[in-house]
N, C-alpha and C positions, 0 to 999 in steps of 0.2 A: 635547421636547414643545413645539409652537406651536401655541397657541390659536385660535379666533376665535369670533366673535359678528356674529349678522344684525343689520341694520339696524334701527334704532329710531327714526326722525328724527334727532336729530344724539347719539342717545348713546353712537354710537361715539366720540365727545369722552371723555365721563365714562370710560365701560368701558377705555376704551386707559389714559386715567391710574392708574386701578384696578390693571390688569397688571399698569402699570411698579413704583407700588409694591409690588405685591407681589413683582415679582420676576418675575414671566412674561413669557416669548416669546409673541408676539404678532401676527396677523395681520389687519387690518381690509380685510375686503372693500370693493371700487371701489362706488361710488355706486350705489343701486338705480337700472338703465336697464331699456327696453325687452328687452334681451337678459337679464337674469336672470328676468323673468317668463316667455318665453317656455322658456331649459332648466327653471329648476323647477316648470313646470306638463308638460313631458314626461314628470318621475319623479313627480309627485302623484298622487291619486289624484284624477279627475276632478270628485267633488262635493264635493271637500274646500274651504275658505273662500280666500279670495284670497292672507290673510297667509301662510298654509301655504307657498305654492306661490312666494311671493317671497323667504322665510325661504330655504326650499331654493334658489331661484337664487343668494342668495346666499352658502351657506355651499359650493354646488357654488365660485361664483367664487376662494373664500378658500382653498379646497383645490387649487385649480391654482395659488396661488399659493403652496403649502407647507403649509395647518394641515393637521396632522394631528390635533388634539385640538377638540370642538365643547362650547363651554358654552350651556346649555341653562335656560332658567326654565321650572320646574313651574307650572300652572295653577292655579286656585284656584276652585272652582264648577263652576255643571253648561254646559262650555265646551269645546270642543275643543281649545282652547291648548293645557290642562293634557295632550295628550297629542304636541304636537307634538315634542318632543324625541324621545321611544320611538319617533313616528311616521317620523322622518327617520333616524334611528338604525339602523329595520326595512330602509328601503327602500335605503338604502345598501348595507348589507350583504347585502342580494338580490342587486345590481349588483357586487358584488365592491371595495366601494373602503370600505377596513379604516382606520376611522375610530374615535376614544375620543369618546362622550359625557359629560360629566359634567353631569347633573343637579342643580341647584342648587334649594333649594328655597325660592323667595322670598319666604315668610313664616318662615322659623328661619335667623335669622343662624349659631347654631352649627352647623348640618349642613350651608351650605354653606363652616364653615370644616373642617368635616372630611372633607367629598367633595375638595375641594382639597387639602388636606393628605396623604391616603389617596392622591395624585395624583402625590407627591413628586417636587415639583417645587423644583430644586436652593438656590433663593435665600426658598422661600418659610419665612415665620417667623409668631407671633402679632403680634408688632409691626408687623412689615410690610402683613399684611391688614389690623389697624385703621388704620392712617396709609392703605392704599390704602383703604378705605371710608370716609372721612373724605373725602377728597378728590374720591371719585370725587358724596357728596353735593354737597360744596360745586358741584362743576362743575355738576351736574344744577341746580342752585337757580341759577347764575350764569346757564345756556342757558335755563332759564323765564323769567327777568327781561328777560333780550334778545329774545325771541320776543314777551314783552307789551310791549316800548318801540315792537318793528316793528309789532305790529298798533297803537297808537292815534296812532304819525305816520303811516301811510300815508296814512289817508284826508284829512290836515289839509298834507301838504307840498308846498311849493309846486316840486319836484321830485322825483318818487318815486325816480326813480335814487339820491337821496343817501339816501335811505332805506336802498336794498338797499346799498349801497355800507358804510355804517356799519354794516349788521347782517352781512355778510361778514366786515368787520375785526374786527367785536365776536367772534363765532366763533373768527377765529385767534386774537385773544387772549388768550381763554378756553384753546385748547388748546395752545396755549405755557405757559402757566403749567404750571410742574411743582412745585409748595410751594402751601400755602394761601395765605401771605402775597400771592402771584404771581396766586391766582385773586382775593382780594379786590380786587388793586390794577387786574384786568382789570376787575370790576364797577363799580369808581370812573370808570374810564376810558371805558367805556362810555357811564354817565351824560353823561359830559361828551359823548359824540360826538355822544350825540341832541338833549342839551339846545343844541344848536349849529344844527341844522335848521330852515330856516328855514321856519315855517308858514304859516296863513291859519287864525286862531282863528277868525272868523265862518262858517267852513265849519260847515254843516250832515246831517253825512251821516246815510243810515240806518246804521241799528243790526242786527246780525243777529247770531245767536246758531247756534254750528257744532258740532254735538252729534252721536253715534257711536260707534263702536267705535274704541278707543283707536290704533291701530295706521293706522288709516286716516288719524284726524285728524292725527297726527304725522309719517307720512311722505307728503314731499310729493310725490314722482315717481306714489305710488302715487292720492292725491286730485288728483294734475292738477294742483297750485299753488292748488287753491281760494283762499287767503286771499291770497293778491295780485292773484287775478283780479277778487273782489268789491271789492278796492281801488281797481282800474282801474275800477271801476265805478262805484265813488264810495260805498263800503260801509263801516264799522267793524264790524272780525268780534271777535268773545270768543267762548272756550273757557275750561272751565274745565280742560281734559285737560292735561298736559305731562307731562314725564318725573320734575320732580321732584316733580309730585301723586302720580303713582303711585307712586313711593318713599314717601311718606306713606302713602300707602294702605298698600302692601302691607307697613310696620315700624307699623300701627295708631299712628300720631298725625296724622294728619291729622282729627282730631277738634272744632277749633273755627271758627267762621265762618261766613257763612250761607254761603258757598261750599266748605262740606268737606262731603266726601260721607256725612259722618255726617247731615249736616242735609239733604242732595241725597237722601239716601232715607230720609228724614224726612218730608218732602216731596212723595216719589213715593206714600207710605204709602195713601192714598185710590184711587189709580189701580192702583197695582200692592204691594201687599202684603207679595209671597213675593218674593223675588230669584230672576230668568229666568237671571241668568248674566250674564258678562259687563259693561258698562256700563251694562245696559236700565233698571237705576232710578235710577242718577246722570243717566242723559239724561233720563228721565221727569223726574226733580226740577230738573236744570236748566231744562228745558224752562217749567216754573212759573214759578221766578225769574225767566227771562229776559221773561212774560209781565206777572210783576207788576214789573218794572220799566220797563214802557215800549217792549219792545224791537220792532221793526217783525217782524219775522221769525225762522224757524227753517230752519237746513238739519241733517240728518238723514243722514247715511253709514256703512252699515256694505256687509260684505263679504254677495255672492250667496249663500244658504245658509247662513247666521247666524241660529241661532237662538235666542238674544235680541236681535238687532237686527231680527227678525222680528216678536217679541212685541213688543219695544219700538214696533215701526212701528206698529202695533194700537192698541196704546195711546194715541200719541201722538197719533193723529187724534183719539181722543176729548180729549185735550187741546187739541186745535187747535180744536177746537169749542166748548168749556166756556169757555175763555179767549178767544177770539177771535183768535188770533194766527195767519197762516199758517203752514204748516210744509212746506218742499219735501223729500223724499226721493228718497236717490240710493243705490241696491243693486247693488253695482260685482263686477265677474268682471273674466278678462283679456280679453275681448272685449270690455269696454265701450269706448263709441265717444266720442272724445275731443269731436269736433264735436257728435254727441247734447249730451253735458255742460255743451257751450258755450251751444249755444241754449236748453235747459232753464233755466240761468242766468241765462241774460240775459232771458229771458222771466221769471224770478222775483223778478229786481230793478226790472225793468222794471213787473211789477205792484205792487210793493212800493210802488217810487215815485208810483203812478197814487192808490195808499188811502192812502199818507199827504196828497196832496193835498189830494184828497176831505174827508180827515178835518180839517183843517187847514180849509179852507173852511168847514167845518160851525161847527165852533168860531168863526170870526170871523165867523159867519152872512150869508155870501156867497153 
C-alpha cells in the first residue's frame, strides 16, 4: 500500500513525517502547477469549487507516480469539502482507475486510528501513530512560525531575496528533522536565520489583513503568490489561517486569544449569527479585529461557487461599511486571469496608500 495526500501549502512537510512514523509508504505529489489544475478540472465536475479540482490534479499526479491508496479529511459543516474524498473516490472509479480511499475523520482522533488500522498496514502500531501525530503537530506549529517570520520581514528588509532565501532553508530544515528534538532544534535555528536579516525598522508600511477560504489562503500557486506580491508592494500581510490553527480548530483547543476562532466568531456574532460553513464567520470576525486594530485594509479570497465565501462576501461589505475599512474581494476559478489579479492589486494598494495619506494629512491638519 502507498499513500498519498493533495496539497495543503506546505503540509505535505508535517503529513509525510506522519507516514514515516507511522510506518507507511508514501507518496507526495510534485508542487501544485498549472498542469494539475488543468487534468483535475477535466474529471471534476464543472461547478464544483476550485480546491476540488486541484485536490484531484493532484492526487491524479501522485497516482502516476504509484499511490495507490488516497487519505482523505472528512468535512465539517454545511461545505462541500466534507464530500470531497466520496467525491474523488466516485469519479475515479467511473474512469476505471481502482484506487483505496481512506476517510479520516478530522475531528475523532480514534476513528482515524481505526480506519488506518483496519488498513493493515504492515509496520503500523499505537505507538507509532501517536509518536507519528506528535510530530506531524510539532512540524505544523514549526511551518506557522516560519510563514509569520516571512510575513513581518518582508515588508521591513533591506533585501527580499534574503528573505525568501531563509524561508526556503527554514522549510528544509523543518523537514529534515525526523525526531522532535530535530524539529525544535530547526525552530531555534530559524529564529536565528531571521533574526540576522538585515532590516530598515523606520519602514512604514501598510497593513492588510488576508482572510478567505482556508485552502486558498495557504496554497500559493493556487492565490498567485499574494503575500509576496503585496510585499513587493510595500504591504505587511497577516492571516490568521495556517495549518497548525486548523489543527487547533479541528482537536477543539484553539479556544483562547483574541485571535482563536472561538473569539473570531464571537465577534462575527452581530453580523452573522448562525455559521455559513466553511471559514465565513472566522473571516467575518477577523475582519473586525483587523479593523479595530488600525489595519489599512482587507483582501477577501475564496473559491467561484463557495457558498460561505459567498455569504461571507455579503456580509463583509456591510462590515466594510460599518467599520470603515476597505475590503477588496477576489472569487477565483481556473480561468481566472493572473494579469486581472495583478492590476486589481495594484490598484487596491495603490488606493490603500492614496487614504492613508489623506488620513495622515487630516490628522496633522495639513
Amino acid at each position: 500500500m502507498i499513500i498519498t495526500f493533495p496539497h495543503f501549502g506546505y503540509a505535505y512537510i508535517a503529513f509525510s513525517a506522519a507516514a514515516e512514523s507511522i510506518g507507511l509508504e508514501y507518496v507526495v505529489p510534485e508542487k501544485t502547477g498549472s498542469r494539475d489544475i488543468e487534468e483535475g478540472s477535466k474529471l471534476s465536475p464543472e461547478t464544483i469549487c476550485l480546491p476540488f479540482k486541484v485536490n484531484m490534479g493532484n492526487i491524479l499526479n501522485a497516482i502516476k507516480r504509484g499511490a495507490d491508496t488516497i487519505t482523505f479529511a472528512g468535512g465539517v459543516g454545511p461545505c462541500r469539502f466534507g464530500y470531497y474524498g466520496r467525491g474523488i473516490e466516485a469519479i475515479l472509479r467511473d474512469r476505471g482507475i481502482n484506487v483505496k480511499v481512506l476517510h479520516l475523520n478530522q475531528r475523532d482522533i480514534p476513528d482515524a486510528y481505526r480506519v488506518l488500522k483496519e488498513a493493515r498496514c504492515p509496520k503500523f502500531s499505537f505507538i507509532n501513530f501517536v509518536r507519528g501525530f506528535i510530530i506531524m503537530w510539532q512540524k505544523a506549529k514549526a511551518i506557522s512560525q516560519l510563514e509569520n517570520m516571512k510575513r513581518k520581514s518582508m515588508p521591513y528588509a533591506l533585501r527580499r531575496s534574503d528573505v525568501k532565501r531563509a524561508f526556503e532553508a527554514g522549510l528544509q530544515r523543518i523537514d529534515d528533522a525526523s525526531s522532535l528534538r530535530e524539529v525544535l532544534r530547526a525552530r531555534k535555528e530559524n529564529r536565528k536565520s531571521f533574526g540576522k536579516i538585515a532590516k530598515d525598522a523606520a519602514k512604514k508600511p501598510l497593513k492588510i489583513g488576508l482572510i478567505g477560504e482556508i485552502f486558498m489562503i495557504l496554497e500559493p500557486h493556487v492565490n498567485m503568490g499574494i503575500e509576496d506580491k503585496l510585499a513587493e508592494m510595500g504591504a505587511e500581510v497577516h492571516t490568521v489561517f495556517s495549518l497548525h490553527k486548523w489543527m487547533k480548530y479541528i482537536f477543539h483547543v484553539d479556544l483562547f486569544g483574541k485571535r482563536s476562532f472561538r473569539n473570531l466568531s464571537r465577534l462575527a456574532g452581530p453580523y452573522l449569527s448562525e455559521n455559513a460553513g466553511g471559514e465565513s464567520r472566522n473571516n467575518v470576525g477577523s475582519a473586525i479585529l483587523y479593523a479595530g486594530e488600525g489595519y489599512d485594509g482587507i483582501i477577501h479570497m475564496y473559491p467561484f461557487t463557495c457558498m460561505p465565501g459567498l455569504v461571507g462576501h455579503t456580509v463583509l461589505n456591510r462590515v466594510s461599511r460599518d467599520l470603515d475599512i476597505p475590503i477588496l474581494h477576489f472569487s477565483i476559478d481556473e480561468h481566472f486571469s493572473e494579469v486581472g489579479f495583478d492590476t486589481r492589486l495594484e490598484a487596491f494598494v495603490d488606493m490603500l496608500k492614496n487614504r492613508k495619506e489623506r488620513q495622515n494629512a487630516a490628522l496633522s491638519g495639513n
